[in-house]
C-alpha positions as CSV (number, residue, x, y, z in Angstrom):
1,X,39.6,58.2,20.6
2,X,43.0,59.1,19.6
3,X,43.9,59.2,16.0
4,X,48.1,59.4,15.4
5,X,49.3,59.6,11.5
6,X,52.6,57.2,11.6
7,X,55.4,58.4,9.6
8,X,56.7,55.3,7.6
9,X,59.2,55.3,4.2
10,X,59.8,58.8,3.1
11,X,56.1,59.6,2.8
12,X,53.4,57.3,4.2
13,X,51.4,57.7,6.9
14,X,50.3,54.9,9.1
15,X,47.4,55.7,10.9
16,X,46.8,54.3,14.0
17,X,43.3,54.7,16.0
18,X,43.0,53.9,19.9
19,X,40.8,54.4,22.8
20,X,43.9,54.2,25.4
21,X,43.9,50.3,25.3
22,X,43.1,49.2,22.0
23,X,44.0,50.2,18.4
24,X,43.3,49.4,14.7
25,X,45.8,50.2,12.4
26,X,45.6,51.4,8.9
27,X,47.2,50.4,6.0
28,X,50.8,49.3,7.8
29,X,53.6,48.9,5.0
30,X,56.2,48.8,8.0
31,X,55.3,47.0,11.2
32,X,58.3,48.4,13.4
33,X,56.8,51.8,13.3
34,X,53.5,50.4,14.3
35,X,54.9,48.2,16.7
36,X,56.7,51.1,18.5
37,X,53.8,53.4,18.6
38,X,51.7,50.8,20.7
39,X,54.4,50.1,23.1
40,X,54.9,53.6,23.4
41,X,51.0,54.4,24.4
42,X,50.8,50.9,26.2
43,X,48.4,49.6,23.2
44,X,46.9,46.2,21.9
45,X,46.3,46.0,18.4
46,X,42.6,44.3,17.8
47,X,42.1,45.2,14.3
48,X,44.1,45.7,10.6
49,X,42.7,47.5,7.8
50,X,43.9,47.2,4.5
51,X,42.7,49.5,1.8
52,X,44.4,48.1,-1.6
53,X,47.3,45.6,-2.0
54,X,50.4,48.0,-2.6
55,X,53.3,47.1,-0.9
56,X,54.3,50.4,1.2
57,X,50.4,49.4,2.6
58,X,50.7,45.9,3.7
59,X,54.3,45.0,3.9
60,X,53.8,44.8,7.7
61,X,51.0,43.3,7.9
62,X,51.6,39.9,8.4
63,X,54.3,40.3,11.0
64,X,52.2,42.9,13.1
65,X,49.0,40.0,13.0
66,X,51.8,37.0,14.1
67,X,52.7,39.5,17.0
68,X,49.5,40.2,18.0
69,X,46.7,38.1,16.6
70,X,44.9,41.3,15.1
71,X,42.4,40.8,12.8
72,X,43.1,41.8,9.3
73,X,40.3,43.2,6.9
74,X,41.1,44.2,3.4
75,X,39.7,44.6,-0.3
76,X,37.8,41.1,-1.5
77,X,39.3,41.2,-5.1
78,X,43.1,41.9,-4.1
79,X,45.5,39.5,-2.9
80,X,45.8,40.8,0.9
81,X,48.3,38.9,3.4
82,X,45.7,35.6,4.8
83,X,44.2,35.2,6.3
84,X,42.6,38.3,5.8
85,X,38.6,39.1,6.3
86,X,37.5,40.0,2.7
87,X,35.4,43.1,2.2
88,X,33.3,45.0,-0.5
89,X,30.7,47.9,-0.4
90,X,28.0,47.3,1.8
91,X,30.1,45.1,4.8
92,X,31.1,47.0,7.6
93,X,34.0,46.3,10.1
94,X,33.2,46.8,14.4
95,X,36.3,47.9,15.6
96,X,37.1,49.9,18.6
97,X,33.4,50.1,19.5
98,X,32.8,51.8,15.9
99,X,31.2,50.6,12.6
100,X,33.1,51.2,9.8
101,X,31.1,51.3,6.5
102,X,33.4,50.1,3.2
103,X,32.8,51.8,0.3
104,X,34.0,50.6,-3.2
105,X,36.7,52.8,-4.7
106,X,38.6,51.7,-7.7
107,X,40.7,53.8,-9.8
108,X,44.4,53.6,-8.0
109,X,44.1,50.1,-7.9
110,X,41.0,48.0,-9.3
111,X,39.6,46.9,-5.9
112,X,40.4,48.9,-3.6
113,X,38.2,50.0,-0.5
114,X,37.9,53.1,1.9
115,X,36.7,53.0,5.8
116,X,34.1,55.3,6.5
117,X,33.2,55.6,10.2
118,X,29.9,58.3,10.5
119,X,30.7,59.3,14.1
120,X,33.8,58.9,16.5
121,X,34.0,61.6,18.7
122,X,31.1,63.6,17.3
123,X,33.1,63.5,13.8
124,X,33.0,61.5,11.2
125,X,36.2,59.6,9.8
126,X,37.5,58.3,6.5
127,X,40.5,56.4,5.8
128,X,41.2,56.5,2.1
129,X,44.1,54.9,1.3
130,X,45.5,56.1,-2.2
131,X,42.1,56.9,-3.6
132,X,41.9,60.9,-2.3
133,X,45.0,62.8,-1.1
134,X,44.9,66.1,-0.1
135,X,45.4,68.5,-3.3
136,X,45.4,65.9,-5.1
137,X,43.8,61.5,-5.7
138,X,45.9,59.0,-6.5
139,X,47.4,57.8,-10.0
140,X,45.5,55.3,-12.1
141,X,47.5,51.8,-12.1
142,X,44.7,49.9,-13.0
143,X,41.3,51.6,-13.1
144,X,40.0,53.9,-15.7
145,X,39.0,57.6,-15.3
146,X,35.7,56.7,-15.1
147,X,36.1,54.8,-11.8
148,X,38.3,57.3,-10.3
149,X,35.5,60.0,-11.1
150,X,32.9,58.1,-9.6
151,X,35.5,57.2,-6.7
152,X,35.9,60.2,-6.0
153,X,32.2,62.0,-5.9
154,X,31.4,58.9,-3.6
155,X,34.0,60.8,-1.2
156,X,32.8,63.8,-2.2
157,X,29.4,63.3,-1.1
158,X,30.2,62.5,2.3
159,X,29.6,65.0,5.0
160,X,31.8,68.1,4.9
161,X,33.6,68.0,8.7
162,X,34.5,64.2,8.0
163,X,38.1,64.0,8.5
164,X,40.5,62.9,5.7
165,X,43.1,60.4,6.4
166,X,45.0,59.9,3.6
167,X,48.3,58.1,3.4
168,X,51.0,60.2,2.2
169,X,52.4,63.5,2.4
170,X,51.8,64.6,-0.8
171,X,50.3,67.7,0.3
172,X,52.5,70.2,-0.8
173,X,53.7,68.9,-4.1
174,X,49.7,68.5,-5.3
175,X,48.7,72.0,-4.1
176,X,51.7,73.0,-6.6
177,X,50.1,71.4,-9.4
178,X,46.4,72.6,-8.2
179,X,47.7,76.4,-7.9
180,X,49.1,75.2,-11.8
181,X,45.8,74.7,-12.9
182,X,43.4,77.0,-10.7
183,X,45.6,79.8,-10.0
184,X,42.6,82.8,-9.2
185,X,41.6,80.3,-6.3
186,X,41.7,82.5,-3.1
187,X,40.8,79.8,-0.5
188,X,44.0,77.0,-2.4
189,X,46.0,80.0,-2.2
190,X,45.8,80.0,1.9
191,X,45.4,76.5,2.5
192,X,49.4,76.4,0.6
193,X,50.2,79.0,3.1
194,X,48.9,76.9,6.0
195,X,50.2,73.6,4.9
196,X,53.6,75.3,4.3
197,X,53.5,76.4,7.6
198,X,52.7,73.1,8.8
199,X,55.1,71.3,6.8
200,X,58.3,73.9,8.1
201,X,57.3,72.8,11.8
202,X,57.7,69.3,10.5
203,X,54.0,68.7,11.5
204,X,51.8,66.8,9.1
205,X,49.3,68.7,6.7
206,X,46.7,65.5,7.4
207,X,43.7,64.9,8.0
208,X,42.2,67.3,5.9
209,X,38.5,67.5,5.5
210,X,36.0,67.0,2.9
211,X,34.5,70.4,3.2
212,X,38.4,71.5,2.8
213,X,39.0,69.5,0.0
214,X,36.0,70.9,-2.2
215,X,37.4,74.0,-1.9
216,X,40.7,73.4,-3.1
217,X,41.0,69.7,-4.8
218,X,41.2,70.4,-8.8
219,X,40.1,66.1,-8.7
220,X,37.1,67.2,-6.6
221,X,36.3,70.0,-8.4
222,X,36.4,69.4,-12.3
223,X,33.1,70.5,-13.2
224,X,33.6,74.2,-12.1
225,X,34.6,76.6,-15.0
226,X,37.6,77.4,-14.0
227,X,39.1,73.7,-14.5
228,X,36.9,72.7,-17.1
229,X,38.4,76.0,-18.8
230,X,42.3,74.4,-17.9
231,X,41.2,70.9,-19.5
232,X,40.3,72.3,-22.7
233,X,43.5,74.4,-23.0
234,X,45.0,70.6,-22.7
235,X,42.7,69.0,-25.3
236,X,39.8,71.0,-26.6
237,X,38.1,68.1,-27.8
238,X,37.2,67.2,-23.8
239,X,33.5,67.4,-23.6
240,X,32.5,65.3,-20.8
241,X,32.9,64.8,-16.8
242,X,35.1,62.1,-17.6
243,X,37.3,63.2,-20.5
244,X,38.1,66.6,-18.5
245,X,39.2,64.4,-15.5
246,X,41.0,62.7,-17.4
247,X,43.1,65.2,-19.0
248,X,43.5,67.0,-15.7
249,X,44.8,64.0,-14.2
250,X,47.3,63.2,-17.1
251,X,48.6,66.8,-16.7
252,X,49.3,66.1,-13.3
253,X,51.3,62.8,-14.5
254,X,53.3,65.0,-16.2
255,X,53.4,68.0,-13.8
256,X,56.9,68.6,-12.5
């Protein structure tokens, strides 16, 4: 399998997934990138997969499934492009030969979904949409902290080497904010060497991984001291999981 990140807008990536002869795409906002890259590698697209209902994720969706007759899967509760193949926690999507499990994670947006896939290649491989970005998860539009929480120790859990495909280069700009609010870190310190090296070869800092993301995601990590200590220099009323995620992420709203 070969997995491409997609450069789209200023910041998206588009992932696209193929074995040589067919692909799935992830999340297209644009279909002129997409429809490029499989001309490009020779490629028919069998499969769409929509993760929440944001624009910049399924603007090209419709003209990429009139072009090719892909299927399109996507959250149950959002409005998706039809016809689209509604999903929710417990369905899973054959695609390429692989199952992808869906897994329930509001917070960005109230119904929105990630693709987990337990083994392609020997690997496994998750496409998160908003929900987890590297550094960093996404902002709360219409889900409570609560949900993100839970959201995101659902990712957490899953096995350390699975792969991380998020969809946006935020990379750099969340490991600012991390480094802001766990600055003793040691391993967040040489990942921002690493992704700065990445970014300066105009390479992408994605996929990341979950075991690399426990390390150094402040979102992943907000029951260690150290950021538990940083939420209650915000607000020292916080005395939960959930209140000190909460102010963490609303310092990162703020975060310039």
């Amino acid at each position: 399998m070969y997995l491409i990140p997609i450069p789209a807008f200023t910041d998206n990536y588009l992932w696209l997934l193929h074995d040589g002869k067919n692909a799935l795409v992830v999340d297209p906002g644009e279909a002129a990138p997409v429809q490029q890259a499989l001309a490009q590698h020779g490629l028919q697209l069998t499969a769409i997969l929509v993760t929440h209902h944001h624009a910049d994720h399924t603007g090209g969706v419709a003209a990429l499934r009139e072009a090719t007759g892909a299927q399109v899967y996507g959250p149950a509760t959002e409005s998706i492009p039809a016809p689209c193949t509604p999903l929710k926690e417990g369905d899973a999507v054959h695609a390429l030969g692989l199952d992808f499990q869906v897994l329930d994670v509001p917070g960005h947006t109230a119904g929105h979904i990630a693709f987990y896939a337990p083994d392609v290649d020997g690997q496994p491989l998750l496409f998160c949409g908003d929900t987890l970005f590297s550094g960093g998860c996404g902002r709360l539009f219409e889900g409570t902290p609560a949900q993100m929480l839970t959201s995101l120790d659902k990712l957490a859990a899953l096995p350390g080497a699975t792969r991380v495909c998020c969809t946006h280069e935020y990379t750099l700009a969340n490991l600012r904010f991390a480094l802001a609010a766990e600055p003793d870190n040691a391993d967040l310190q040489a990942y921002q060497t690493h992704c700065q090296r990445l970014r300066e070869q105009e390479l992408p800092t994605l996929p990341s991984s979950i075991a690399q993301e426990l390390l150094i995601n402040p979102f992943l990590r907000t029951r260690q001291a150290s950021l538990v200590a940083a939420a209650h220099r915000l607000d020292a009323s916080t005395d939960d999981d959930i209140a000190i995620f909460a102010a963490l992420r609303q310092w990162k709203n703020q975060f310039n």
